[in-house]
C-alpha positions, 0 to 999 in steps of 0.5 A: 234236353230235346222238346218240340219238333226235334223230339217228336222226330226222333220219336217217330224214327225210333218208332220206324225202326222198331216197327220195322224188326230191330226191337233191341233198344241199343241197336237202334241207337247204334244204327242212329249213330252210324246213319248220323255219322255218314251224314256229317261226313257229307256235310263236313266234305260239302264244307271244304267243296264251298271252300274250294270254290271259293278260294279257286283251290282244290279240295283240301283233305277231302272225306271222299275220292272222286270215284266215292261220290256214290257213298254220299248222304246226299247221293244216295238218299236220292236212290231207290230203296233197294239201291239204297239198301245195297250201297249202304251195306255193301259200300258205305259200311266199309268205307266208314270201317275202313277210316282212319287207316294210313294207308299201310295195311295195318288195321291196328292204325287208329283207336278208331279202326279198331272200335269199327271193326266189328260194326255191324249194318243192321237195317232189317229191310230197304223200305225200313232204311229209307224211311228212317233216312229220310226223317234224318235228313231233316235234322241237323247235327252241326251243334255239338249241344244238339248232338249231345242232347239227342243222344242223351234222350235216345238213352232216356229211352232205355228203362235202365238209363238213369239207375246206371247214371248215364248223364250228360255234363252240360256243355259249357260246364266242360269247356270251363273245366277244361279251360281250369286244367289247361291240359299241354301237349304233354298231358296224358288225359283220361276220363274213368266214365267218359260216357259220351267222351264230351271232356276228351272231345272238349280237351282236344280242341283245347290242345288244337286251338292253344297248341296246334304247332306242338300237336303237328310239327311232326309225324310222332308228335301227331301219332301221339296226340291222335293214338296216345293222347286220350283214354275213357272208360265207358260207363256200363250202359255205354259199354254195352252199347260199344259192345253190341 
């Protein structure tokens, strides 16, 4: 669980955006997931810059386009609010949406994209947003436990957390769990109450650290580990978070 510093911080963003018009408690976790998702995204592009120059190469699988660099964390937290305020809903939000399609026109393309389609932006004002990414940009989100705690105590947060049991299995408690299955290629793997989906996430990098050959030796074989692979059913309080 999350104390100290980190809590208090996540107290006082909560508190921003509930101050700030958005009263309904899975909303604002919602807005928080898409805020922190467009900041990994930025911080995984700075990753493969880093390597690039490094290496002399270019960008291998970059998140963003030349002409995208605007839709960037660390862009545009350096605008003015409304600025801000406007690229987020009016760019940002459609290039997150829009991930995972290949490219052919078909919106059915990924079990992403299909999650993503009714997504909303739902910042109440630009003075709001920029207060809230402001005090995220402070936290960092590359340890999976961290990410996994936080999401964790913003759920304590709802009165109704706990009777509907949304609990997080600790982390290397999975990693063991997966490590006894041994899930192949050949597997398909489901979680009935995969609530913040930490087994399905723990059973693919097994797949891609042990059988990354077998996942990627070809066009079908990637479609279906990436499409066909994994299924969860969300716990109630997760799905009516997923539904909202």
């Amino acid at each position: 669980m999350i104390t100290g510093e980190l809590k208090s911080k996540v107290d006082r963003i909560w508190d921003t955006m509930w101050s700030g018009g958005i009263s309904n408690p899975l909303s604002v976790i919602e807005q928080l997931t898409y805020l922190l998702f467009i900041k990994r995204l930025d911080e995984l592009h700075t990753l493969k810059e880093r390597k690039a120059t490094r290496t002399g190469k270019l960008i291998e699988e970059p998140v963003f386009a030349e002409d995208q660099d605007h839709l960037r964390w660390s862009r545009f937290k350096e605008m003015a609010p409304e600025k801000m305020f406007a690229t987020l809903r009016d760019d940002v939000f459609s290039f997150i949406k829009s991930l995972g399609r290949n490219g052919d026109g078909d919106p059915e393309d990924s079990t992403y994209t299909h999650h993503m389609k009714d997504a909303l932006f739902m910042m109440p004002t630009p003075r709001v947003l920029a207060n809230v990414v402001d005090q995220l940009d402070s936290i960092e989100m590359a340890d999976s436990d961290t990410k996994g705690d936080l999401y964790e105590y913003m759920l304590g947060k709802i009165a109704s957390a706990g009777q509907n049991g949304q609990f997080r299995t600790p982390r290397h408690i999975i990693k063991l769990m997966v490590e006894m299955t041994a899930p192949t290629p050949k597997d398909v793997i489901c979680d009935p109450a995969c609530g913040t989906a930490g087994f399905l996430i723990a059973a693919s990098e097994h797949l891609i650290t042990h059988h990354s050959d077998a996942i990627y030796k070809d066009a079908e074989a990637r479609r279906r580990f990436n499409d066909h692979t994994f299924h969860g059913y969300p716990g109630l309080l997760t799905r009516g978070f997923l539904q909202q």
